[in-house]
C-alpha positions in Angstrom: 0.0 0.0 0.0 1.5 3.1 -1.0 0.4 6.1 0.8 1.1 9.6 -1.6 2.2 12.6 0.3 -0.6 14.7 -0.4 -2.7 12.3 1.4 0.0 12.0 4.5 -0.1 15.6 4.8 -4.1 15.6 4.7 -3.9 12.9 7.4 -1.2 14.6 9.6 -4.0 17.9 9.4 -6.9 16.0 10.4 -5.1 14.5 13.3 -3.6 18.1 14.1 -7.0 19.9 13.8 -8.9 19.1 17.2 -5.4 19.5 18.8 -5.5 23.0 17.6 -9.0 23.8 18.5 -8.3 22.5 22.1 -4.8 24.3 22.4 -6.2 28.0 22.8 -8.7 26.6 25.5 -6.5 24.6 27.2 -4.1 27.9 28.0 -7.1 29.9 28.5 -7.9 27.6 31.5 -4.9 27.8 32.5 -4.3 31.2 31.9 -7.6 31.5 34.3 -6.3 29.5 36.8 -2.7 31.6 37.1 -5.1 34.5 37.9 -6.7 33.0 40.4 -3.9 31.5 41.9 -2.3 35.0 41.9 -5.3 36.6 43.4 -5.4 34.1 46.3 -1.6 34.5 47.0 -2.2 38.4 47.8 -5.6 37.4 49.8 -3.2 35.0 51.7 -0.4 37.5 52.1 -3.2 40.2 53.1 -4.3 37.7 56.0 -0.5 37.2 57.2 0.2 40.7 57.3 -3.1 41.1 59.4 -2.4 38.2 61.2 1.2 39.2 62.1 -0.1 42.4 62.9 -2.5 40.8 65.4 0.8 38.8 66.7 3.1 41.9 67.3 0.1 43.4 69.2 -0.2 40.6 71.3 3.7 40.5 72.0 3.7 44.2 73.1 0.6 43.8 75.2 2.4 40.7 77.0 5.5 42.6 77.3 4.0 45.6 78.5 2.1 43.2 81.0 5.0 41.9 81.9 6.8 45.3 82.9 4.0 46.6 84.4 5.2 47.1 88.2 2.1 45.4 89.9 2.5 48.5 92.3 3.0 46.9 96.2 3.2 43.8 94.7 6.6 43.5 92.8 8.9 43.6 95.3 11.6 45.6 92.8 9.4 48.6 92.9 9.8 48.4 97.3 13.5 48.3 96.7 12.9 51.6 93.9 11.9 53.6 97.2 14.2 56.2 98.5 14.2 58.2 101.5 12.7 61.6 101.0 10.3 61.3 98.1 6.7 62.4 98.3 3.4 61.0 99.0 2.6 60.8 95.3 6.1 59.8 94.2 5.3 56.3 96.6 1.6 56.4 95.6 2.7 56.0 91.4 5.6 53.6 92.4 3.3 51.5 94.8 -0.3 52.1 94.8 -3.2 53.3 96.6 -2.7 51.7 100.4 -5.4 50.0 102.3 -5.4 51.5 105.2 -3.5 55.0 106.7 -2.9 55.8 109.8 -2.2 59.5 110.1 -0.6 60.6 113.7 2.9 62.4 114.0 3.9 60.2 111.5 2.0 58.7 109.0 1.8 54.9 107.8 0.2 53.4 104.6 -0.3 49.8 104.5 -0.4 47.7 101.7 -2.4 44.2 102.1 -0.3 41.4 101.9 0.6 38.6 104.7 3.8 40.1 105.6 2.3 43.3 106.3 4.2 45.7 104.3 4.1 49.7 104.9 5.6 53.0 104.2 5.9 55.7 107.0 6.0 59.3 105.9 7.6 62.2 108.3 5.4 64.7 109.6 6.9 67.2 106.1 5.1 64.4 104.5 8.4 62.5 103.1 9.0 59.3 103.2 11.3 58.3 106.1 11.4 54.4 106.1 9.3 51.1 105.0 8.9 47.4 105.1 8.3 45.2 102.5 5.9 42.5 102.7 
């Protein structure tokens, strides 16, 4: 059987034909896909941005927990106490006391089960404490 080339060449087209006609769709789809792969990267990066934002806050609230003094409590803001500083300078270093006891001199206590205090002098300084 002897095939002429005219008719190989018709042949080859025919097969080649539905190949071309699903080519163009084939990379459209694709093409479509790309895009929406792209556009779901950047709504993924958007989220991680958000979310790492959310993250950072978190850190610097725990941090900022953290180094908040817990006034009477901490017992590094009772060693931060000096002789001579005011009623307010103790107050903002230690908080508001539970009880006072105002007489020549005057005593703030803070609740704790060691009883700690602050005495003030009667120019209303501090003279002395105990920490809890």
């Amino acid at each position: 059987m002897k095939i002429s080339l005219c008719r190989i060449l018709f042949l080859a087209l025919v097969m080649a034909f539905p190949l071309t006609l699903s080519v163009p769709s084939l990379i459209f789809a694709q093409t479509d896909e790309v895009s929406q792969l792209r556009q779901r990267v950047i709504e993924l990066e958007q989220k991680i941005k958000e979310v790492d934002g959310q993250l950072k806050e978190c850190q610097e609230s725990a941090r900022k927990h953290e180094e908040v003094d817990h006034g009477w409590q901490n017992k590094k803001n009772w060693r931060s106490l000096e002789v001579g500083m005011k009623e307010e300078q103790v107050r903002s270093i230690l908080g508001v006391p539970v009880k006072v006891i105002k007489g020549v001199k005057t005593l703030w206590y803070y609740p704790s089960l060691y009883e700690g205090y602050v005495c003030f002098g009667e120019n209303g300084k501090l003279t002395g404490w105990n920490e809890p």
